[in-house]
LOMI-7425 format. One record per residue: residue in one letter; x, z, y of N, C-alpha, C, CB in turn; residue number from 1; chain. Coordinates in nm, 2 decimals. Atoms other than C-alpha are relative to their C-alpha. Glycine has a CB too. Layout:
% residues N
 drendren   n.c1   n.c3   n.c2  ca.c1  ca.c3  ca.c2   c.c1   c.c3   c.c2  cb.c1  cb.c3  cb.c2 guza lumdo
        a      X      Z      Y      X      Z      Y      X      Z      Y      X      Z      Y  NUM     A
...
***
This chain:
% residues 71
 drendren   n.c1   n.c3   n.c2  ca.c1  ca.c3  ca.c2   c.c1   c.c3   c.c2  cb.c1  cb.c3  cb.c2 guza lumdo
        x  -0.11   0.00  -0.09  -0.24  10.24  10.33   0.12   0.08  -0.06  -0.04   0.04   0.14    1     A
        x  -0.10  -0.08   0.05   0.08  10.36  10.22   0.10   0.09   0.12   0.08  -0.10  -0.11    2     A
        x  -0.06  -0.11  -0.13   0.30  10.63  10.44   0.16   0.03  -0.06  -0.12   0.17   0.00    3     A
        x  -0.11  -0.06  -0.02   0.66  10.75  10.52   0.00   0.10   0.02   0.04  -0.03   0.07    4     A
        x   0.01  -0.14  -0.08   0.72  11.08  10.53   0.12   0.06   0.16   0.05   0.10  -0.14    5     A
        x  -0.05  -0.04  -0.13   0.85  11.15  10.86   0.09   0.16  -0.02  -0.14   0.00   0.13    6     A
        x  -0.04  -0.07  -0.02   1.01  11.46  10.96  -0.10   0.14   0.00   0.05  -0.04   0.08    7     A
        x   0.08  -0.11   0.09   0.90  11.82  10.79  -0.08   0.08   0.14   0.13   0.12  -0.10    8     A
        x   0.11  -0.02  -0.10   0.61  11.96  11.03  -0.03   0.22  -0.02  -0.19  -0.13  -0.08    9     A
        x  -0.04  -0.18   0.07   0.70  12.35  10.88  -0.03   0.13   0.12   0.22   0.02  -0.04   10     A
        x  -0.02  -0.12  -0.10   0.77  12.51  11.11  -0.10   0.05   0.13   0.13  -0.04   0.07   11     A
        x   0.10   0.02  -0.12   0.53  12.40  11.41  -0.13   0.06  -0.06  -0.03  -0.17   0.06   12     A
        x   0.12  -0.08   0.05   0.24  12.51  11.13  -0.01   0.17  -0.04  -0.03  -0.08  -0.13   13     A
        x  -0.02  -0.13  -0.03   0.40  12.84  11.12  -0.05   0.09   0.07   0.08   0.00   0.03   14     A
        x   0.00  -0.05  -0.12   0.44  12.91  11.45  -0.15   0.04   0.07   0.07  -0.09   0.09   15     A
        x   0.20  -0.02   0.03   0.04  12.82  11.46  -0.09   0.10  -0.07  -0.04  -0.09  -0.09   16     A
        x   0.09  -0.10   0.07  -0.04  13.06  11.21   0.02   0.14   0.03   0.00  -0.02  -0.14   17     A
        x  -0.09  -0.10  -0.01   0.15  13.34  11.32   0.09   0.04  -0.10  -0.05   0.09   0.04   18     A
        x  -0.07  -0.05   0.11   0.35  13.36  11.05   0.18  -0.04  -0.02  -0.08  -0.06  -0.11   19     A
        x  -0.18   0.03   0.00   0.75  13.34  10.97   0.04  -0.10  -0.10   0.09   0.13  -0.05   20     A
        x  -0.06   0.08   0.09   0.95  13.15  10.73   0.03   0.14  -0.12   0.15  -0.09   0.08   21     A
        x  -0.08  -0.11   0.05   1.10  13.46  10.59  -0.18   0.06  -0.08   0.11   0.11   0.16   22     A
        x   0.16  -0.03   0.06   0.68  13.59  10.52  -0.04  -0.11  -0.12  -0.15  -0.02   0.15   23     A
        x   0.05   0.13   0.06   0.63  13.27  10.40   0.03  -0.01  -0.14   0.06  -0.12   0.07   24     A
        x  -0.10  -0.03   0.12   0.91  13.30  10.16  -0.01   0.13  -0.12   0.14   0.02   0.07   25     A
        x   0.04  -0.09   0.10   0.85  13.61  10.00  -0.14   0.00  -0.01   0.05   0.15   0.02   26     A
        x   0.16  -0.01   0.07   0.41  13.56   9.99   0.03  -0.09  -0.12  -0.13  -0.07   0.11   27     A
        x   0.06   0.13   0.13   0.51  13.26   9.74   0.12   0.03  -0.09   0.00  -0.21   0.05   28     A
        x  -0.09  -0.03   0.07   0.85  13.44   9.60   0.09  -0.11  -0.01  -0.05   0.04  -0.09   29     A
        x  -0.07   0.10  -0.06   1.08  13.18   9.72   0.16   0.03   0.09  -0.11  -0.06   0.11   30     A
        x  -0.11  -0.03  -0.06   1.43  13.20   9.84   0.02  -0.05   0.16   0.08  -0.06  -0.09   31     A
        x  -0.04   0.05  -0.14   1.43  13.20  10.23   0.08  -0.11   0.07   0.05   0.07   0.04   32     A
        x  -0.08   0.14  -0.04   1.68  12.94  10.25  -0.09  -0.09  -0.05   0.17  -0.03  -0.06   33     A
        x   0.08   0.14   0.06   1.49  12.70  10.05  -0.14  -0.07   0.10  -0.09   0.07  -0.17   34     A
        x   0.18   0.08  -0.13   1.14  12.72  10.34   0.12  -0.04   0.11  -0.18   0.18   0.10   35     A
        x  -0.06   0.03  -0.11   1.46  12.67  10.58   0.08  -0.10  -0.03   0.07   0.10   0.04   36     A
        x  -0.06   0.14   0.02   1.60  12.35  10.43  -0.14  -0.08   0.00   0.09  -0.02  -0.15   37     A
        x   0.14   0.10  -0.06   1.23  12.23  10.44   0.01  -0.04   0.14  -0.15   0.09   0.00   38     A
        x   0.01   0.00  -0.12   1.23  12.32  10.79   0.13  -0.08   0.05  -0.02   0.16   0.05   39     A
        x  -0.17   0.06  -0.05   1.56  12.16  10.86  -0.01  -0.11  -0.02   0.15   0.05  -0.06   40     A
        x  -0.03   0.12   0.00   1.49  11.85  10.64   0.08  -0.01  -0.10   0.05  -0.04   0.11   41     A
        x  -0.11   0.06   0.14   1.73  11.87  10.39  -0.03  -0.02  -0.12   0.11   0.08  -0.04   42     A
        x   0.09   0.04   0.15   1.47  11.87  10.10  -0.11  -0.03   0.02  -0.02   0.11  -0.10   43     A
        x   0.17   0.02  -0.04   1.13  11.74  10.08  -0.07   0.05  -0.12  -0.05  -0.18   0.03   44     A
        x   0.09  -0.10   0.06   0.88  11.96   9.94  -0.12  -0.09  -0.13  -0.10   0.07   0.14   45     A
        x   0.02   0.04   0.14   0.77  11.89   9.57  -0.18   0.01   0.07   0.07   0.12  -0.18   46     A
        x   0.19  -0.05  -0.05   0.36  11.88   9.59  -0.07   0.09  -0.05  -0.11  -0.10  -0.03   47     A
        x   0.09  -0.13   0.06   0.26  12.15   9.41   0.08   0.11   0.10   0.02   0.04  -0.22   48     A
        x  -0.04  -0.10  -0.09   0.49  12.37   9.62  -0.06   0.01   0.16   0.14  -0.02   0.00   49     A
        x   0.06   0.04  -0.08   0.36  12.18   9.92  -0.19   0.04   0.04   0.04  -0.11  -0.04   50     A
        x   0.14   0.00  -0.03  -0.02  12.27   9.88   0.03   0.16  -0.05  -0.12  -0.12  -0.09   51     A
        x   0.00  -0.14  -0.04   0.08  12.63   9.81   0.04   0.07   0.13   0.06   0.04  -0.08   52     A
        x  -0.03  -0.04  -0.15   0.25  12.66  10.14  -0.10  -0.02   0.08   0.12  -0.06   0.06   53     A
        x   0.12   0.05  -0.08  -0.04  12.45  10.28  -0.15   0.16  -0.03  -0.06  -0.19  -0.11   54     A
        x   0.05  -0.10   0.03  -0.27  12.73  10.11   0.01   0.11   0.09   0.02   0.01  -0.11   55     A
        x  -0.05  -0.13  -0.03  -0.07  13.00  10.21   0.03   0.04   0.17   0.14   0.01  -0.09   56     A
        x  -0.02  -0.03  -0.14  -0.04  12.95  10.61  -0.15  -0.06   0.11   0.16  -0.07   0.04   57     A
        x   0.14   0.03  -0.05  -0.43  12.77  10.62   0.02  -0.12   0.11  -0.07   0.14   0.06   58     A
        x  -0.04   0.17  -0.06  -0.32  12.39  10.69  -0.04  -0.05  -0.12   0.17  -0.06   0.05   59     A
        x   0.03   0.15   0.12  -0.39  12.07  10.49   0.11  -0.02  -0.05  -0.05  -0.16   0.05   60     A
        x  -0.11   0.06   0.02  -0.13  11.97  10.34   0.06  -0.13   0.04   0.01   0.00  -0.09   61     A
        x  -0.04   0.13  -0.09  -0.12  11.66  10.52   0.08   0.05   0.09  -0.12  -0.07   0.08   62     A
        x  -0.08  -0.04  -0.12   0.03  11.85  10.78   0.08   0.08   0.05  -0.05   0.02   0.06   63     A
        x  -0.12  -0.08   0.06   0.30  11.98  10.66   0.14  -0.12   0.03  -0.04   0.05  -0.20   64     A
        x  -0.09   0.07  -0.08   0.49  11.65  10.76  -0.08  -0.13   0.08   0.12  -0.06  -0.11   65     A
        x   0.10   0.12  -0.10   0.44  11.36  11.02  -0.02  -0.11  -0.12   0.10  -0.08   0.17   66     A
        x   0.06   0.08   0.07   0.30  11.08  10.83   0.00  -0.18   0.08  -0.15   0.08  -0.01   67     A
        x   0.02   0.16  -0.13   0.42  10.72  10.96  -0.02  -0.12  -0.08   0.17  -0.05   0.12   68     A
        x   0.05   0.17   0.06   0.24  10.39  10.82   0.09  -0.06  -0.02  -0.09  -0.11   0.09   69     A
        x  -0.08   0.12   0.05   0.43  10.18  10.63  -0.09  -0.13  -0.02   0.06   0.04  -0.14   70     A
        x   0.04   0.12   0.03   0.29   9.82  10.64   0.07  -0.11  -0.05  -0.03  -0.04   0.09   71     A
***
């Protein structure tokens, strides 16, 4: 089944973990704006960067955005 990436899921797995954007950003050495254009949407997250953030806040990486069926 192939998929759409819907809208970036960042933030909500954050807020989950207790953790910030700004934490987020300096645990992976990352420019704070950059986890905040994730969070906003304005870039979509390469996959290796994607499963380190997934790593780094103890999510799947699946769920890092919504995921909508393309048929």
């Amino acid at each position: 089944m192939k998929f759409e990436l819907g809208r970036c899921l960042l933030n909500e797995r954050l807020v989950e973990s207790g953790k910030s954007a700004e934490w987020l950003a300096k645990d992976l050495l990352f420019k704070p704006e950059r986890v905040y254009d994730f969070i906003e949407n304005k870039r979509v997250m390469p996959l290796k960067m994607a499963i380190s953030i997934a790593d780094s806040i103890g999510c799947d990486v699946r769920d890092l955005y919504e995921l909508i069926p393309n048929e």
